[in-house]
C-alpha positions as CSV (number, residue, x, y, z in Angstrom):
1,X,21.3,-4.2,-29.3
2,X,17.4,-3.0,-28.9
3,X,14.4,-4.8,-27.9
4,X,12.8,-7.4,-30.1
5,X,9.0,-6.3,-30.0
6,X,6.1,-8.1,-30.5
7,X,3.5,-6.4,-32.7
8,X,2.1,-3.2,-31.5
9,X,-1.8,-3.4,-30.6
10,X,-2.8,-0.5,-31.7
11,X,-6.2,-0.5,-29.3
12,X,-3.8,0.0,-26.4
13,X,-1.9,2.9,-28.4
14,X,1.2,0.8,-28.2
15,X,4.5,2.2,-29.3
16,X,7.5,0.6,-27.8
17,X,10.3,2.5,-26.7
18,X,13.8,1.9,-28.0
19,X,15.8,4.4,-27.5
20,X,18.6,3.9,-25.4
21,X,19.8,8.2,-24.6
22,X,15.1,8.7,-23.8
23,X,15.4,5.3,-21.9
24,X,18.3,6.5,-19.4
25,X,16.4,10.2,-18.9
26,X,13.5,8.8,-18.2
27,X,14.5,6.3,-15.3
28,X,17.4,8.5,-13.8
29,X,18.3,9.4,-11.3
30,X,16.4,7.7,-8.7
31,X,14.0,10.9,-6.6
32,X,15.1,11.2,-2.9
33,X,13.2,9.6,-0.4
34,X,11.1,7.1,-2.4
35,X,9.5,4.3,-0.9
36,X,8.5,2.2,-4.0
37,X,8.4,2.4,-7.7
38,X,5.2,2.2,-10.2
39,X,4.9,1.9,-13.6
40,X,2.1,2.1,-15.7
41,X,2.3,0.3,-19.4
42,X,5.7,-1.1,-19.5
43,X,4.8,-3.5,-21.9
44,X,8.1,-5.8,-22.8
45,X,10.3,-4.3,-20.2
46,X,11.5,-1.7,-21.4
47,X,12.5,0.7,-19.0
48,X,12.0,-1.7,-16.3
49,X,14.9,-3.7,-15.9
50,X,16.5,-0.1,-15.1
51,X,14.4,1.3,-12.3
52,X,14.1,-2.6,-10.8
53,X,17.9,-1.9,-10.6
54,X,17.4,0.5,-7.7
55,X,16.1,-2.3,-5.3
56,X,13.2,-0.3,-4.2
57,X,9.7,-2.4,-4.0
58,X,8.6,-1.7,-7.9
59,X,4.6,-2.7,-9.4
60,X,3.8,-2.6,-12.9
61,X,0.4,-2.1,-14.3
62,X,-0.1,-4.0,-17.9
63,X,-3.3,-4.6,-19.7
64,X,-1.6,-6.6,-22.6
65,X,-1.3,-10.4,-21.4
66,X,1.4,-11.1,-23.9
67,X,3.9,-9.0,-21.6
68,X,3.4,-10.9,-17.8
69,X,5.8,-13.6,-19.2
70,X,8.2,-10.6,-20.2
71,X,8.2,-8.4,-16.7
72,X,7.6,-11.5,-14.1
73,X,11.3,-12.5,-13.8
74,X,12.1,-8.7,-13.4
75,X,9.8,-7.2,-10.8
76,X,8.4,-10.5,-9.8
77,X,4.5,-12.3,-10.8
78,X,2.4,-11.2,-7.6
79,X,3.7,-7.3,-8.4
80,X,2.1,-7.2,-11.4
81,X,-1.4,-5.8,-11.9
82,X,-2.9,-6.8,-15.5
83,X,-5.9,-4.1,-15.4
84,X,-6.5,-0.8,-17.0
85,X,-4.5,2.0,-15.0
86,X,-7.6,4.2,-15.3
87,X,-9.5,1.7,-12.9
88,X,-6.6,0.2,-10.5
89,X,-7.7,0.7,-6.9
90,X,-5.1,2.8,-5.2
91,X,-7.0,3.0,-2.3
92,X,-6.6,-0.7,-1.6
93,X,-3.0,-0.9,-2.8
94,X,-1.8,1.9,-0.5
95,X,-3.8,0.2,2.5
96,X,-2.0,-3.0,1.9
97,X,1.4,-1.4,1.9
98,X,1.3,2.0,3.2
99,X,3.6,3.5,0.9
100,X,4.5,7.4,1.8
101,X,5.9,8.3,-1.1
102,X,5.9,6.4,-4.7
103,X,7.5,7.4,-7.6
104,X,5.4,7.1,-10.9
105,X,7.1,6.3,-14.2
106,X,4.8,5.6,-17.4
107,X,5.7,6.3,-21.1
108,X,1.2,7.2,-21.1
109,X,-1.2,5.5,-23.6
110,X,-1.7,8.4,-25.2
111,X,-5.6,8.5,-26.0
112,X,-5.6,8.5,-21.8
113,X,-2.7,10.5,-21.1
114,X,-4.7,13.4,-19.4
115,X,-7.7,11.6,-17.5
116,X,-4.6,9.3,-15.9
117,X,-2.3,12.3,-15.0
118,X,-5.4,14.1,-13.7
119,X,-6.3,10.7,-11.2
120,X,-2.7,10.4,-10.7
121,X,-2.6,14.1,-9.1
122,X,-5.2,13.5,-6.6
123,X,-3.5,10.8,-5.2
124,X,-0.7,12.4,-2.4
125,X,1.1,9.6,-2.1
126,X,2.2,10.5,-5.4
127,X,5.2,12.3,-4.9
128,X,7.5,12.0,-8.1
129,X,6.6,11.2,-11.7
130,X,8.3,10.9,-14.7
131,X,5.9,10.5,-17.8
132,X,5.6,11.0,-21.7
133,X,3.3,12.4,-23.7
134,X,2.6,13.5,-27.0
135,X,4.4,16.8,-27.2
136,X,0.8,18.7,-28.0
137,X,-0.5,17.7,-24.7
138,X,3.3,18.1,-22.9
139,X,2.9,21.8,-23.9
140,X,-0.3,22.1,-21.9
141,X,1.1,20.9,-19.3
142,X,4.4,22.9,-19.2
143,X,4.3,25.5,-22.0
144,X,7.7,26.9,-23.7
145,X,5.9,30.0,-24.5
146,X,4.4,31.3,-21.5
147,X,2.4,34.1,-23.3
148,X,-1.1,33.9,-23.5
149,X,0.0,29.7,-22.6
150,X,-2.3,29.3,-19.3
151,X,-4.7,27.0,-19.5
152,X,-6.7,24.4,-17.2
153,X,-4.1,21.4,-17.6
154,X,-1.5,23.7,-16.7
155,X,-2.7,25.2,-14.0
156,X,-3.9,21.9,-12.4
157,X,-1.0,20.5,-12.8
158,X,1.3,23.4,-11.2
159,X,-1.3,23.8,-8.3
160,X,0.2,20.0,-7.2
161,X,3.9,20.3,-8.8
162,X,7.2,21.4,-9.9
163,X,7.5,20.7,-13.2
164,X,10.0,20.4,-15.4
165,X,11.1,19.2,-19.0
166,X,12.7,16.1,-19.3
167,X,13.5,15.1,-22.5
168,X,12.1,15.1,-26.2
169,X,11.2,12.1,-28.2
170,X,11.3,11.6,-31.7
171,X,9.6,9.4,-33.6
172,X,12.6,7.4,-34.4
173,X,12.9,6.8,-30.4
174,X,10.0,4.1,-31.3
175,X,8.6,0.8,-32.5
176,X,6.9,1.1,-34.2
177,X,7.2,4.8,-34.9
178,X,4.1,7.1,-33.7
179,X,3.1,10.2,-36.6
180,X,3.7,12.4,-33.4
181,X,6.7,13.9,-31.4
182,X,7.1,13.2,-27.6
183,X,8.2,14.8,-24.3
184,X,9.1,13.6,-21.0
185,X,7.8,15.5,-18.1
186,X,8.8,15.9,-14.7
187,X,6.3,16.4,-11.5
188,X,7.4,16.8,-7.9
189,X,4.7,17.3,-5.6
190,X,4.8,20.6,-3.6
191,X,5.1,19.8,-0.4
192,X,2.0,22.3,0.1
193,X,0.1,22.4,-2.8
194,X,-1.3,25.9,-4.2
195,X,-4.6,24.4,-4.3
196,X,-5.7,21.7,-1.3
197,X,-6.4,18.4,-2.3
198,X,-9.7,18.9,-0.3
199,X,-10.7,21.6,-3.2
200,X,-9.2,19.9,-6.2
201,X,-12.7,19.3,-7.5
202,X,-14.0,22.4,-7.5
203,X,-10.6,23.9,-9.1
204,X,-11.2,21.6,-11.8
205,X,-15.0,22.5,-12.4
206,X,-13.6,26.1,-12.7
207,X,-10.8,25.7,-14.7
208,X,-13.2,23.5,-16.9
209,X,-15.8,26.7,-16.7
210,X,-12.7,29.9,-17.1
211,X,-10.9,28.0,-19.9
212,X,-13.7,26.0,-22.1
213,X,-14.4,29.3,-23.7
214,X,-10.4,31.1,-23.5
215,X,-11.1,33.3,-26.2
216,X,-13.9,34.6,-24.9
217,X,-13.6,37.4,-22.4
218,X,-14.3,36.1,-18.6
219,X,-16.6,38.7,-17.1
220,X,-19.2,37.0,-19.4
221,X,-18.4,34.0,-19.0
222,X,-18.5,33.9,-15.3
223,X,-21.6,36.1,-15.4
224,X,-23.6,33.3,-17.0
225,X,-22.6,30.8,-14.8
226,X,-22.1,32.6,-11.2
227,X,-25.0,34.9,-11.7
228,X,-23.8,39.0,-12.3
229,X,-23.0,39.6,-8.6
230,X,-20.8,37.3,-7.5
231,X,-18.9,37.3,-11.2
232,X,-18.4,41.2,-10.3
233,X,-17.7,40.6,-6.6
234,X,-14.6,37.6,-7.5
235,X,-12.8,39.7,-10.7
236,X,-13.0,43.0,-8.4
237,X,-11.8,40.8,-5.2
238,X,-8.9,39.5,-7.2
239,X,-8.0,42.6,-9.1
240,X,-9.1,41.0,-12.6
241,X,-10.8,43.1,-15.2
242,X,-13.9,41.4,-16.8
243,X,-12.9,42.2,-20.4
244,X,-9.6,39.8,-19.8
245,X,-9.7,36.1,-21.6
246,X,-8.7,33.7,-19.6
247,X,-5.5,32.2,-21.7
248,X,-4.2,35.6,-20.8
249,X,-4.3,35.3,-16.8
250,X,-1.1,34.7,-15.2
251,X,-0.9,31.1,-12.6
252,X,-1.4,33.6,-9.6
253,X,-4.4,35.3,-10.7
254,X,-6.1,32.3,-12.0
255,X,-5.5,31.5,-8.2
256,X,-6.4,34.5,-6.5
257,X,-10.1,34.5,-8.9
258,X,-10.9,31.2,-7.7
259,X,-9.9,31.9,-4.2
260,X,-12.3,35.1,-4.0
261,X,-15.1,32.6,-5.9
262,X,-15.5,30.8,-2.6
């Protein structure tokens, strides 16, 4: 038997899960050493009921009113936070109860999928997620085809975890059913991260510099930006020809370039 859904609102790119082989890869198995569960949209308790089944503290984030009726006898009225995930305060929230390490589970709105995984990486307490996104954006993340693949989502992402490939999602894994394909991802965060939180800023400023013009080749791009000396001084420091494009770097020199831009 699946769900019965209420209607889809389309303004919080609602499509509710109901398939029962995405539903068991998605909340299993439980990571090791987890202090509390999160989960962002849930909407009528979908995958919920399953990940409240491993008795570990569990929050739910839910804009859509209708659904607090749905998820209060399963993770309980005070653990549920009806605000938009871009904006919850996780500051306060990991004051209050000093969580060390929280698994995040979210099948993602998917018009915010990449400004929420990009908040959600900053936060260390963090340590395990397990979210879905359109398959497009899942491919940035974790490319099949590593040729010419890097690209600024990727490499943020890998400078904080392990990733991995979960499971794919038809559109028939839905209700209603999205025009898109899905894919589960998997992040574990390294336990030292290629890239210090401390400098996560300004690896994002140049990832958003190296890649917003990939098929352009990076010596001029840099040039323009860093001035001509220290563009020369970085690419010669790391090894890196100027004519290269930046899709075509592999992970560790798009490391080592913005470790000799410093």
């Amino acid at each position: 038997m699946g769900h019965r859904f209420p209607m889809a609102n389309k303004s919080f790119g609602q499509h509710f899960l109901n398939s029962p082989t995405v539903i068991k890869k998605i909340t299993s198995p439980l990571p090791e050493g987890i202090d509390a569960i999160v989960e962002i949209g849930p909407g009528p308790a979908v995958l919920t009921p399953h990940l409240a089944a491993y008795k570990k503290p569990i929050f739910v984030i839910e804009m859509d009113e209708r659904f607090v009726e749905l998820l209060a006898p399963v993770v309980g009225a005070e653990n549920i936070f009806r605000q938009d995930a871009l904006l919850f305060d996780w500051k306060a929230f990991l004051e209050k109860h000093n969580f060390k390490s929280i698994w995040l589970v979210s099948n993602l709105p998917y018009n915010v999928s990449v400004p929420l995984t990009l908040s959600f990486l900053r936060i260390p307490e963090i340590t395990h997620m397990t979210l879905m996104y359109q398959k497009e954006v899942a491919q940035k993340i974790l490319p099949n085809d590593p040729r010419n693949a890097m690209g600024s989502l990727h490499a943020m992402c890998l400078s904080q975890f392990e990733l991995s490939h979960v499971v794919y999602a038809p559109p028939g894994a839905f209700v209603p059913p999205p025009k898109v394909d899905s894919q589960v991802l998997g992040f574990k965060r390294k336990s030292n991260p290629d890239v210090p939180l401390s400098e996560i800023d300004a690896f994002e400023s140049y990832l958003r510099l190296a890649f917003g013009q990939r098929r352009k080749q990076l010596g001029g791009i840099l040039k323009n930006d860093w001035g001509a000396e220290k563009a020369q001084v970085a690419l010669e420091k790391a090894g890196i020809g100027p004519q290269i494009r930046a899709e075509a770097l592999t992970y560790a020199e798009v490391l080592k370039l913005f470790a000799s831009s410093r």
